[in-house]
N, CA, C and O atoms as a Maestro MAE file, in Angstrom:
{
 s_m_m2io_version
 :::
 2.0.0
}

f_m_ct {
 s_m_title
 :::
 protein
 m_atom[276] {
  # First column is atom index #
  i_m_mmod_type
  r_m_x_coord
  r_m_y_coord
  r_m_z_coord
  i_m_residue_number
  s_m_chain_name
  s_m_pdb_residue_name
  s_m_pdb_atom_name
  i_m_atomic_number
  :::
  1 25 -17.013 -1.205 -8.812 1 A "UNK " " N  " 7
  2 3 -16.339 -2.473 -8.659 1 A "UNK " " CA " 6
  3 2 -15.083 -2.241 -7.820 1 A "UNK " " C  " 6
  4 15 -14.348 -1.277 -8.028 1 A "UNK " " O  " 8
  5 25 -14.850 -3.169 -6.845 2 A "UNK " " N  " 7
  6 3 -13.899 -3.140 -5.932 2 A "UNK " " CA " 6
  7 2 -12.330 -4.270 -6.804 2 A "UNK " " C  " 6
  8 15 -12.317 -5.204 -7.606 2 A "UNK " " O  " 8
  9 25 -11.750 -3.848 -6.405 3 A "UNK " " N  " 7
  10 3 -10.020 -4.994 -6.923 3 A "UNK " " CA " 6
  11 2 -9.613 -5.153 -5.258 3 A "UNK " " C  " 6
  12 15 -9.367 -4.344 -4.364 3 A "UNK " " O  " 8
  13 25 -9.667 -6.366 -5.329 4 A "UNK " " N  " 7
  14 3 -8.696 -7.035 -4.232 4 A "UNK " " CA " 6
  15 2 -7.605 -7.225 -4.607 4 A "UNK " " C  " 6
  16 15 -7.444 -7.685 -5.737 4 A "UNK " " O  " 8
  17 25 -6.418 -6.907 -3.712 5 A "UNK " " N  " 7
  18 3 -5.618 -7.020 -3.526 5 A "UNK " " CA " 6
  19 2 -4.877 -8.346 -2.567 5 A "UNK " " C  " 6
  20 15 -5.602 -8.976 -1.796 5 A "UNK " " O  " 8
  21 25 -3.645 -8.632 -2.673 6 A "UNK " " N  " 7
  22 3 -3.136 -9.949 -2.412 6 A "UNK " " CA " 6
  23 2 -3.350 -9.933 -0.641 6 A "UNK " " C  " 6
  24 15 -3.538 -10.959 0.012 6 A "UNK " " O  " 8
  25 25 -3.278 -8.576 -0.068 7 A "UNK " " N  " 7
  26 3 -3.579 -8.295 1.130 7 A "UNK " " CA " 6
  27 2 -4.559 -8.914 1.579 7 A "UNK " " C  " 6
  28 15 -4.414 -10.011 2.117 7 A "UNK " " O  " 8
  29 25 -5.632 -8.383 1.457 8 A "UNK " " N  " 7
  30 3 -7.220 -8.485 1.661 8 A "UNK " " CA " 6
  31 2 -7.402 -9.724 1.551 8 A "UNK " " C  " 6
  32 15 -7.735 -10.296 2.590 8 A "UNK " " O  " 8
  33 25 -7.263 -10.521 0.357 9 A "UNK " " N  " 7
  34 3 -7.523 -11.967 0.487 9 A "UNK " " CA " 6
  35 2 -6.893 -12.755 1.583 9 A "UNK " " C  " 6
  36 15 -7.486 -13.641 2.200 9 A "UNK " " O  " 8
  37 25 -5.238 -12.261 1.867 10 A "UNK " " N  " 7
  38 3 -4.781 -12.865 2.944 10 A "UNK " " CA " 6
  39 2 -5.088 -12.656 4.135 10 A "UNK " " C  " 6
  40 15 -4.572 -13.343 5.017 10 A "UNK " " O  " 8
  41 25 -5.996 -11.663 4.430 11 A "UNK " " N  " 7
  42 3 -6.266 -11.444 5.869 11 A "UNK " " CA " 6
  43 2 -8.087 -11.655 6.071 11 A "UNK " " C  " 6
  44 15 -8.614 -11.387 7.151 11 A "UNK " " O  " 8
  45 25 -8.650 -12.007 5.241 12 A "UNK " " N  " 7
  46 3 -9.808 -12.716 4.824 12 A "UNK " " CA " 6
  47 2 -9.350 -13.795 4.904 12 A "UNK " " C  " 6
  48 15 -9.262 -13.846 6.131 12 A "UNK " " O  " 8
  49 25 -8.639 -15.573 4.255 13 A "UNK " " N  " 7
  50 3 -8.397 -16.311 4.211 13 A "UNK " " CA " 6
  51 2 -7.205 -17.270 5.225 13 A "UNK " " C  " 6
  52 15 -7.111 -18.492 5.346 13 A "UNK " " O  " 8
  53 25 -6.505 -16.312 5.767 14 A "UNK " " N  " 7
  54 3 -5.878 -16.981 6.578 14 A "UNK " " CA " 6
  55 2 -5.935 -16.572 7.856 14 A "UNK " " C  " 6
  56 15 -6.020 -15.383 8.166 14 A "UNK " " O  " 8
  57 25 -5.878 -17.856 8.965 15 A "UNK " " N  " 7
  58 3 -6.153 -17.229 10.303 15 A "UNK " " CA " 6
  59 2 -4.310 -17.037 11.115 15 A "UNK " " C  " 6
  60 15 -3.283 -17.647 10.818 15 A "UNK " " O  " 8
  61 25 -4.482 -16.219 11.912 16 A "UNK " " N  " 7
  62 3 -3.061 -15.699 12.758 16 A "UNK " " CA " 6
  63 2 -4.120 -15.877 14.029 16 A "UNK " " C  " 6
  64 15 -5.290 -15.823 14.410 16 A "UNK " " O  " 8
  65 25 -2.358 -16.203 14.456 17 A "UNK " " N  " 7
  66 3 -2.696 -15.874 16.165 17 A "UNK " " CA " 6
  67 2 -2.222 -14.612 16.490 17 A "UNK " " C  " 6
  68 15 -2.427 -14.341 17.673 17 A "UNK " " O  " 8
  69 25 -1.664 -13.750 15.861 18 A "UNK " " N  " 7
  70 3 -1.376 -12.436 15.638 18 A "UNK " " CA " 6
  71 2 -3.034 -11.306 16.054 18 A "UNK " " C  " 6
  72 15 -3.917 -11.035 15.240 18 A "UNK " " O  " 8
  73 25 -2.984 -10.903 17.414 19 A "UNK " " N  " 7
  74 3 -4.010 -10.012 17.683 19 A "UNK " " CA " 6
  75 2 -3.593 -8.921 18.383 19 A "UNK " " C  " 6
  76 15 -3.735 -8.371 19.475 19 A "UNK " " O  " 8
  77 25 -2.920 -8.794 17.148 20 A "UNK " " N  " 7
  78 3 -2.487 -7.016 17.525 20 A "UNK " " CA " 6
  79 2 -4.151 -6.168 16.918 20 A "UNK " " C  " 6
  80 15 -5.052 -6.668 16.245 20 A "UNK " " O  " 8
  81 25 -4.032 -4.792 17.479 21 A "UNK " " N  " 7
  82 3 -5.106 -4.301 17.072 21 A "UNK " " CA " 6
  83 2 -5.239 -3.852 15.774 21 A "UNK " " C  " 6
  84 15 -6.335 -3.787 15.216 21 A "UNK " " O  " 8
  85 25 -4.015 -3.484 15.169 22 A "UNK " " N  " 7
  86 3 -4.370 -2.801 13.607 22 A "UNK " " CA " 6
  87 2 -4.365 -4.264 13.141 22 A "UNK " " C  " 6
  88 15 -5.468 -4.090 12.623 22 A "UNK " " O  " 8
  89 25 -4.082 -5.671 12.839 23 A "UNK " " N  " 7
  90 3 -4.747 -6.712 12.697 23 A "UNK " " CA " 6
  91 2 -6.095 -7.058 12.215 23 A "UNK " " C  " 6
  92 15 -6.679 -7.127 11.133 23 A "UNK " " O  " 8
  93 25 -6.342 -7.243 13.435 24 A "UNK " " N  " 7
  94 3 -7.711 -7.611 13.846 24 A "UNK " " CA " 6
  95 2 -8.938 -6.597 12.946 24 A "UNK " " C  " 6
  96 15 -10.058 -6.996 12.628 24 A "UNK " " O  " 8
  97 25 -8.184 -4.774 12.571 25 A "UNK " " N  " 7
  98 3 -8.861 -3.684 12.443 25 A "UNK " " CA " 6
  99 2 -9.133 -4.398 10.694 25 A "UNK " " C  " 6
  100 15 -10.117 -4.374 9.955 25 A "UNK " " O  " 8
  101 25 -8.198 -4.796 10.590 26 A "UNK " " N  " 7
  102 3 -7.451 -4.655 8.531 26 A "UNK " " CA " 6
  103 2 -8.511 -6.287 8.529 26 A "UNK " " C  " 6
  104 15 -9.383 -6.312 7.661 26 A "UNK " " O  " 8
  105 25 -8.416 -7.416 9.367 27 A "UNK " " N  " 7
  106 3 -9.263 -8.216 9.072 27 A "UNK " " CA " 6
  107 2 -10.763 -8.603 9.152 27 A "UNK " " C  " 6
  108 15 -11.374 -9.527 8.616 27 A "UNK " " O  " 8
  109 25 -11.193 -7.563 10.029 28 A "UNK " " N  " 7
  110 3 -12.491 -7.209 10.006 28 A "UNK " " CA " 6
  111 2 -13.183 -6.498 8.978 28 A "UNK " " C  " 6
  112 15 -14.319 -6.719 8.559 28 A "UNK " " O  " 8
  113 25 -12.267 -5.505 8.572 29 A "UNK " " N  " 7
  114 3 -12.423 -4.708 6.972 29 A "UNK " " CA " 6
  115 2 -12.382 -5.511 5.970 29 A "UNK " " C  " 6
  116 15 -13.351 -5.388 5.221 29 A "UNK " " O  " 8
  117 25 -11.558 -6.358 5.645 30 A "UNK " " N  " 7
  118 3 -11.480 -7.441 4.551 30 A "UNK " " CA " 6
  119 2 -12.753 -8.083 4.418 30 A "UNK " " C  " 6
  120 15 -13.323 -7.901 3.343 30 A "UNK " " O  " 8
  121 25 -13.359 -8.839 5.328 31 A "UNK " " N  " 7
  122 3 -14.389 -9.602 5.787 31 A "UNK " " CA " 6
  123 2 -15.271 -8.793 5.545 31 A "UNK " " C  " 6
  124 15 -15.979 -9.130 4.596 31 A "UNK " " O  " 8
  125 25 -15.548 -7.771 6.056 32 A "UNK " " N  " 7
  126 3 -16.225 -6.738 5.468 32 A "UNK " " CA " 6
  127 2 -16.373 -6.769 4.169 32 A "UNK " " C  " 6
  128 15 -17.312 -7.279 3.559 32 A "UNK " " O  " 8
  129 25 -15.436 -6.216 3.725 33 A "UNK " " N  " 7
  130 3 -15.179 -5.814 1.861 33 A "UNK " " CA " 6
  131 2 -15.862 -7.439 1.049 33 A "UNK " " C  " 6
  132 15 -16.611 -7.326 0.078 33 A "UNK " " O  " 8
  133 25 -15.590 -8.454 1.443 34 A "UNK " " N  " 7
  134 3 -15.940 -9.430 0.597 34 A "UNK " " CA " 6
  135 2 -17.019 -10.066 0.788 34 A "UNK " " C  " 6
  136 15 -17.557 -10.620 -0.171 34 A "UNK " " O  " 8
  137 25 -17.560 -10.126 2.026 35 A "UNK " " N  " 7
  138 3 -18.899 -10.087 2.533 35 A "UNK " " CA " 6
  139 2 -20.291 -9.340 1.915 35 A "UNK " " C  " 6
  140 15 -21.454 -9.735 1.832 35 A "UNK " " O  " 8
  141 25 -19.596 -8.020 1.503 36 A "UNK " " N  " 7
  142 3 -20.905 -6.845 1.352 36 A "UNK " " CA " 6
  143 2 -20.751 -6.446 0.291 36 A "UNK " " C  " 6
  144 15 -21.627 -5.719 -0.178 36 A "UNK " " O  " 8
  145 25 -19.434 -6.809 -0.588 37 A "UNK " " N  " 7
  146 3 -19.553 -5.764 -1.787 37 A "UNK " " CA " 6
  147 2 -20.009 -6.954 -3.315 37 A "UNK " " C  " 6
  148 15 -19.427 -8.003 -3.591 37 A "UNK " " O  " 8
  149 25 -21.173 -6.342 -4.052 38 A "UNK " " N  " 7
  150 3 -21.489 -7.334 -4.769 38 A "UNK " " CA " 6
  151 2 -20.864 -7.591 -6.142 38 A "UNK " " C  " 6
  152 15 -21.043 -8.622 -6.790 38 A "UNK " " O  " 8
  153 25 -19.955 -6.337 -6.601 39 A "UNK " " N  " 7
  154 3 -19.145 -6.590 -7.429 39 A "UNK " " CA " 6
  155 2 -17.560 -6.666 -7.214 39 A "UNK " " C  " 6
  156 15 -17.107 -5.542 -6.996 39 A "UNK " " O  " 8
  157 25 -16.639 -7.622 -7.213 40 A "UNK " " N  " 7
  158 3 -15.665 -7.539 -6.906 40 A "UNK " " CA " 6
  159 2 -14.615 -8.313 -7.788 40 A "UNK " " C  " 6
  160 15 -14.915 -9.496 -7.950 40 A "UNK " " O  " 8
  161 25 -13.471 -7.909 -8.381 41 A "UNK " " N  " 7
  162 3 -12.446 -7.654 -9.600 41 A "UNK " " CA " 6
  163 2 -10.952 -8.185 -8.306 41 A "UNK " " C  " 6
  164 15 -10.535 -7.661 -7.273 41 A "UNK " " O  " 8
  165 25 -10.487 -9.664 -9.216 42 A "UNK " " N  " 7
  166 3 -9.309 -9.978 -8.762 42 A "UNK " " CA " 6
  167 2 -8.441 -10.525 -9.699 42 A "UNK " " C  " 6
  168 15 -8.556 -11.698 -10.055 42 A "UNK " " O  " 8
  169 25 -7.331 -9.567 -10.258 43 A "UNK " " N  " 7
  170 3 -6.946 -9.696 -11.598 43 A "UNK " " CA " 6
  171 2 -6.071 -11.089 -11.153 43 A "UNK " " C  " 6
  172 15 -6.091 -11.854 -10.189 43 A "UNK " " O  " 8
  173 25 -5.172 -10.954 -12.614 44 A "UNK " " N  " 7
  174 3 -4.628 -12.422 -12.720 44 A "UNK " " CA " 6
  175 2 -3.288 -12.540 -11.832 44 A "UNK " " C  " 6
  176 15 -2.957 -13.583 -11.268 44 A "UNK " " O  " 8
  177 25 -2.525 -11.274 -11.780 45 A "UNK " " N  " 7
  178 3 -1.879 -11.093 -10.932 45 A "UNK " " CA " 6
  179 2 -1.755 -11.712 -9.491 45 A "UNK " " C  " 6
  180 15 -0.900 -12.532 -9.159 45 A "UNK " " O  " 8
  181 25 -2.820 -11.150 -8.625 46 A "UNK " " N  " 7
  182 3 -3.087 -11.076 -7.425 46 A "UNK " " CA " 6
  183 2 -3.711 -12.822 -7.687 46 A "UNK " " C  " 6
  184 15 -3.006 -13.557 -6.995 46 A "UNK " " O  " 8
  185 25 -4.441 -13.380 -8.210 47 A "UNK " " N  " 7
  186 3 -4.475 -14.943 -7.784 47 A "UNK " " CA " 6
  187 2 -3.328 -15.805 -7.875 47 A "UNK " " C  " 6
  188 15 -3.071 -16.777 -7.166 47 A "UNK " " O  " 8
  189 25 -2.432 -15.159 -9.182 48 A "UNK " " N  " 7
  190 3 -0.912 -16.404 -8.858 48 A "UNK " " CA " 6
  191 2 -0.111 -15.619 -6.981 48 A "UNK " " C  " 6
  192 15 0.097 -16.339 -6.004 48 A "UNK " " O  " 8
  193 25 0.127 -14.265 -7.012 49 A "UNK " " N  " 7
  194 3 0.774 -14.038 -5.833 49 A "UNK " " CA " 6
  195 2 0.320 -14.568 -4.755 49 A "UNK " " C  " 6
  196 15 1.166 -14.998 -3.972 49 A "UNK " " O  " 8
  197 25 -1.443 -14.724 -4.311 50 A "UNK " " N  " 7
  198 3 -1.740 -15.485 -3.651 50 A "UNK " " CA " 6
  199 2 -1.854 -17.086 -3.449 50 A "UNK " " C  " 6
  200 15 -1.967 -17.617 -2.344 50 A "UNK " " O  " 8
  201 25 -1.818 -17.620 -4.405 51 A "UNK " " N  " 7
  202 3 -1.362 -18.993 -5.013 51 A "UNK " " CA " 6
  203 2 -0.179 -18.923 -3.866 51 A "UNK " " C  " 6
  204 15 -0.284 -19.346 -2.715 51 A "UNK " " O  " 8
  205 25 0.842 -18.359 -4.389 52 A "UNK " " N  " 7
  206 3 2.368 -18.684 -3.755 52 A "UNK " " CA " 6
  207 2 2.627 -18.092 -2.221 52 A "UNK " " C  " 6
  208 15 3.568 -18.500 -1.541 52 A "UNK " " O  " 8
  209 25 1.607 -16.998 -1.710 53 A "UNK " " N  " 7
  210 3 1.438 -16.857 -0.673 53 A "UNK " " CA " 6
  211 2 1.087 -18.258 0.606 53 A "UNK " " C  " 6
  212 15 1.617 -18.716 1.617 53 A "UNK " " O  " 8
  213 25 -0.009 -18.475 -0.154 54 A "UNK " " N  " 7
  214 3 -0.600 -19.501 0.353 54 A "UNK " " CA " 6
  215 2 0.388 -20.779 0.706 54 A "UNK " " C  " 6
  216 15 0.422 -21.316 1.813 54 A "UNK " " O  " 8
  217 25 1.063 -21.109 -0.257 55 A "UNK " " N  " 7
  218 3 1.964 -22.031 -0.347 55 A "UNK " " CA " 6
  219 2 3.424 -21.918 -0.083 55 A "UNK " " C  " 6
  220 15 4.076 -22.898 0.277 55 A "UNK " " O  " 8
  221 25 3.978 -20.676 -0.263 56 A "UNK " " N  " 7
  222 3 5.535 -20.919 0.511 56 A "UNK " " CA " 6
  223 2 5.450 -19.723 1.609 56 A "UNK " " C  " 6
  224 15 6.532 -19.234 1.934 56 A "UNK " " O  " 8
  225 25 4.403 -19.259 2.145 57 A "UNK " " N  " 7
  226 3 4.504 -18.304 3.115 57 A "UNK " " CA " 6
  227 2 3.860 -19.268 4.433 57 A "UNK " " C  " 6
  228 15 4.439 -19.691 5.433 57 A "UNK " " O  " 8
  229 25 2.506 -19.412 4.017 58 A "UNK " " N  " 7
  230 3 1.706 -19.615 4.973 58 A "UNK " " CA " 6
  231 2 2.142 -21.561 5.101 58 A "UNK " " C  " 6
  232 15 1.854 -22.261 6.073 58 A "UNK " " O  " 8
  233 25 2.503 -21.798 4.475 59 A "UNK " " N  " 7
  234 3 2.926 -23.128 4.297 59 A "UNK " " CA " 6
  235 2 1.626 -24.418 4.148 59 A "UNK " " C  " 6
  236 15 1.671 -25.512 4.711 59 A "UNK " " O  " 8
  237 25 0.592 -23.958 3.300 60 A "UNK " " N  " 7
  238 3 -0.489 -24.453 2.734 60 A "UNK " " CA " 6
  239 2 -0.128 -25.365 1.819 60 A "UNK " " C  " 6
  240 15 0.584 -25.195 0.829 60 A "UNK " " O  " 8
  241 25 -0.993 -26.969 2.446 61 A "UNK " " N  " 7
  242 3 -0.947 -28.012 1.190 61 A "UNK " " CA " 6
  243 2 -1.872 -27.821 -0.090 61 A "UNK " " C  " 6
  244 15 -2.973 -27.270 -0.079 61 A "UNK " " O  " 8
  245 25 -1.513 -28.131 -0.714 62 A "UNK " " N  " 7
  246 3 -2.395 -28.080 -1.972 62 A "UNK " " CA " 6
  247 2 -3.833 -28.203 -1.942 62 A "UNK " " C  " 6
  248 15 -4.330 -27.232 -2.513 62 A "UNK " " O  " 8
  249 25 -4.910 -29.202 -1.400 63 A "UNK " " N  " 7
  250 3 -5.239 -29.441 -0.913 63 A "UNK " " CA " 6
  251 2 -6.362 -28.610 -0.535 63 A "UNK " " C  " 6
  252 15 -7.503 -28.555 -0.994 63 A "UNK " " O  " 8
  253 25 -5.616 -27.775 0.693 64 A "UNK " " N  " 7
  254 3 -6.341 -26.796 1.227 64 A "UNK " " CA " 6
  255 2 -6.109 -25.530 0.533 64 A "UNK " " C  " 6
  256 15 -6.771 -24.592 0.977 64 A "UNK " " O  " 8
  257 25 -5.336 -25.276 -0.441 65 A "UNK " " N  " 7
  258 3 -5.034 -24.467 -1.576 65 A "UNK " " CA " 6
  259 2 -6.615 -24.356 -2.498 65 A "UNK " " C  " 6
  260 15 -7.426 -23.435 -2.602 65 A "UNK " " O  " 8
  261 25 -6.583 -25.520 -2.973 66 A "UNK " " N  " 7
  262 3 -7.742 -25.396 -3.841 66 A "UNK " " CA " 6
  263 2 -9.008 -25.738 -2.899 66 A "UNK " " C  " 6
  264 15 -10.055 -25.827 -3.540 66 A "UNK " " O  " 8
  265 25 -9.132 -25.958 -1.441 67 A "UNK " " N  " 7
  266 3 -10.807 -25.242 -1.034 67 A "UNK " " CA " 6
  267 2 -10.876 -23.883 -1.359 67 A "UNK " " C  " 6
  268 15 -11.752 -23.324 -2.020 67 A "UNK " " O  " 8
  269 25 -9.846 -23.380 -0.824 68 A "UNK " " N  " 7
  270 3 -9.564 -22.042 -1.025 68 A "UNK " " CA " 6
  271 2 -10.041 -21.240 -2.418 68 A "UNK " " C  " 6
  272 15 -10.833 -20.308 -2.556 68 A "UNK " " O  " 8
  273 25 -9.716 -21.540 -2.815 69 A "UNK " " N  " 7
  274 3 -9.525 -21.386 -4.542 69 A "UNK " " CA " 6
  275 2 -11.479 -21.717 -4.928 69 A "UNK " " C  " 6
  276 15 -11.888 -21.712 -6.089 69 A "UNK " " O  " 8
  :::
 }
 m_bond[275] {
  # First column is bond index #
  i_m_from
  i_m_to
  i_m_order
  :::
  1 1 2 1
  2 2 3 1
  3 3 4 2
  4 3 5 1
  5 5 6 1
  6 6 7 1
  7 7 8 2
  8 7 9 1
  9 9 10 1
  10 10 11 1
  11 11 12 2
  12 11 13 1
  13 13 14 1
  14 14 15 1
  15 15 16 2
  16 15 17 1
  17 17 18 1
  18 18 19 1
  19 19 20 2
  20 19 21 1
  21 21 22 1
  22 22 23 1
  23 23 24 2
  24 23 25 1
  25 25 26 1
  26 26 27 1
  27 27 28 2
  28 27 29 1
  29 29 30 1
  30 30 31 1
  31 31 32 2
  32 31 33 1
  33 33 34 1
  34 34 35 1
  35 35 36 2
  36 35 37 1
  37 37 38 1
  38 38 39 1
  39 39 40 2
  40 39 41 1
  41 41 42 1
  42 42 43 1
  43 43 44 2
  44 43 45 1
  45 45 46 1
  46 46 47 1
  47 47 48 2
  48 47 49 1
  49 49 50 1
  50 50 51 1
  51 51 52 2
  52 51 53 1
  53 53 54 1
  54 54 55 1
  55 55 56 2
  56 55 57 1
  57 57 58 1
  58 58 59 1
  59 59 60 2
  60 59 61 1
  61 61 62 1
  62 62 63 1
  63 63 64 2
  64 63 65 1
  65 65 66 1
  66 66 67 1
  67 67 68 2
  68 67 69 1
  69 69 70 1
  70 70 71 1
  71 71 72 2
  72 71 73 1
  73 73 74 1
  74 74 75 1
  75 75 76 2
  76 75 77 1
  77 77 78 1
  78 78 79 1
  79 79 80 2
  80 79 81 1
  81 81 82 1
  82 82 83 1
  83 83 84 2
  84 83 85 1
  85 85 86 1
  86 86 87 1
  87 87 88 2
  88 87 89 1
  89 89 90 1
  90 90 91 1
  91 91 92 2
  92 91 93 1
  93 93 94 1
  94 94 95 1
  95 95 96 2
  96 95 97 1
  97 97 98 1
  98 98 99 1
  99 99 100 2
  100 99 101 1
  101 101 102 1
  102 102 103 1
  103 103 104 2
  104 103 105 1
  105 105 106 1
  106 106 107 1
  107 107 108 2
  108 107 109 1
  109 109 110 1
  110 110 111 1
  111 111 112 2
  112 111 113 1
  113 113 114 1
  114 114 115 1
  115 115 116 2
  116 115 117 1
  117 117 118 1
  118 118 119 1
  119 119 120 2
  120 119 121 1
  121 121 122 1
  122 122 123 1
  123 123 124 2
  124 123 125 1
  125 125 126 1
  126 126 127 1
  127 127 128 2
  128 127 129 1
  129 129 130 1
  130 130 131 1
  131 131 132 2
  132 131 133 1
  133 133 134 1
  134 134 135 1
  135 135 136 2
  136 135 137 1
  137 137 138 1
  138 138 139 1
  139 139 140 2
  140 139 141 1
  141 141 142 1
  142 142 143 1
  143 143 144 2
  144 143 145 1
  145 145 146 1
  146 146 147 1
  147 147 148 2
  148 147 149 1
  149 149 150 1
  150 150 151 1
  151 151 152 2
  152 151 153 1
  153 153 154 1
  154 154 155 1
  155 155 156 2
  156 155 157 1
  157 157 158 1
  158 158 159 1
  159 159 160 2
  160 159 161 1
  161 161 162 1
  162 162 163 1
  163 163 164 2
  164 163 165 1
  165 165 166 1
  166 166 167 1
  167 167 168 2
  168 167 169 1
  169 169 170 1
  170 170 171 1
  171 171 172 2
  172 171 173 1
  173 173 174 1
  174 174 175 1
  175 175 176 2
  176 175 177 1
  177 177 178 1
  178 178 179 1
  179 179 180 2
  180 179 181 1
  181 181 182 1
  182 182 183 1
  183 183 184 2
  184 183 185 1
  185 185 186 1
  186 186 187 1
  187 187 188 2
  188 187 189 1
  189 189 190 1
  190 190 191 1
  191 191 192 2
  192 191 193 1
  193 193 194 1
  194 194 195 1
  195 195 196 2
  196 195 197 1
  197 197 198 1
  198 198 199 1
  199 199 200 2
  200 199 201 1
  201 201 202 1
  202 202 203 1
  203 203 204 2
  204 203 205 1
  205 205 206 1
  206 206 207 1
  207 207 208 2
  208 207 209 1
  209 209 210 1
  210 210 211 1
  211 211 212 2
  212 211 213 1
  213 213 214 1
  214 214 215 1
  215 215 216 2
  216 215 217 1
  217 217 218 1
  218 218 219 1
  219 219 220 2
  220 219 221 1
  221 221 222 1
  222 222 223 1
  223 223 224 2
  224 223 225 1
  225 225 226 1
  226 226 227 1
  227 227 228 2
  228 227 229 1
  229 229 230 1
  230 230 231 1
  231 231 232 2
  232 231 233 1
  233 233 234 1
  234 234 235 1
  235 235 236 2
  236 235 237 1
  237 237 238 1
  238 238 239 1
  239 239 240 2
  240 239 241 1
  241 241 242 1
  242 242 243 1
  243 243 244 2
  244 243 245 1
  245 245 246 1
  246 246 247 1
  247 247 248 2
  248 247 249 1
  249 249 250 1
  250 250 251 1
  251 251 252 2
  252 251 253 1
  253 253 254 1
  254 254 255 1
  255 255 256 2
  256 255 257 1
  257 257 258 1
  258 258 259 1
  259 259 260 2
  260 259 261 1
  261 261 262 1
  262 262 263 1
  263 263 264 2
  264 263 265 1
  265 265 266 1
  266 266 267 1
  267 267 268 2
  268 267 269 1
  269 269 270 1
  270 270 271 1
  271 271 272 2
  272 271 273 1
  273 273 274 1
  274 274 275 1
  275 275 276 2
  :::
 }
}
């Protein structure tokens, strides 16, 4: 079993215009990782940090919070 981290979901879930190459490297891996792996562990932690990621970083309405979700 794999644990995602608040990382991985964010570079799986949100798009940048940011195309630097280690980027692009870390979001292709993510996509990867959640794509292919059939067991995967995201404690309770890492869904509120991404919760608030989503919302005072990336500046996500609610909304599009819970497609997400």
């Amino acid at each position: 079993m794999i644990g995602l981290d608040t990382n991985i979901l964010a570079r799986y879930y949100v798009e940048t215009t940011d195309n630097d190459i280690k980027t692009k490297k870390q979001r292709e891996l993510s996509k990867y990782i959640i794509e292919n792996s059939p067991n995967l562990f995201v404690s309770n932690t890492v869904i509120i940090e991404f919760e608030w990621t989503l919302r005072a970083v990336c500046k996500y309405d609610l909304q599009t919070i819970i497609i997400i979700y």
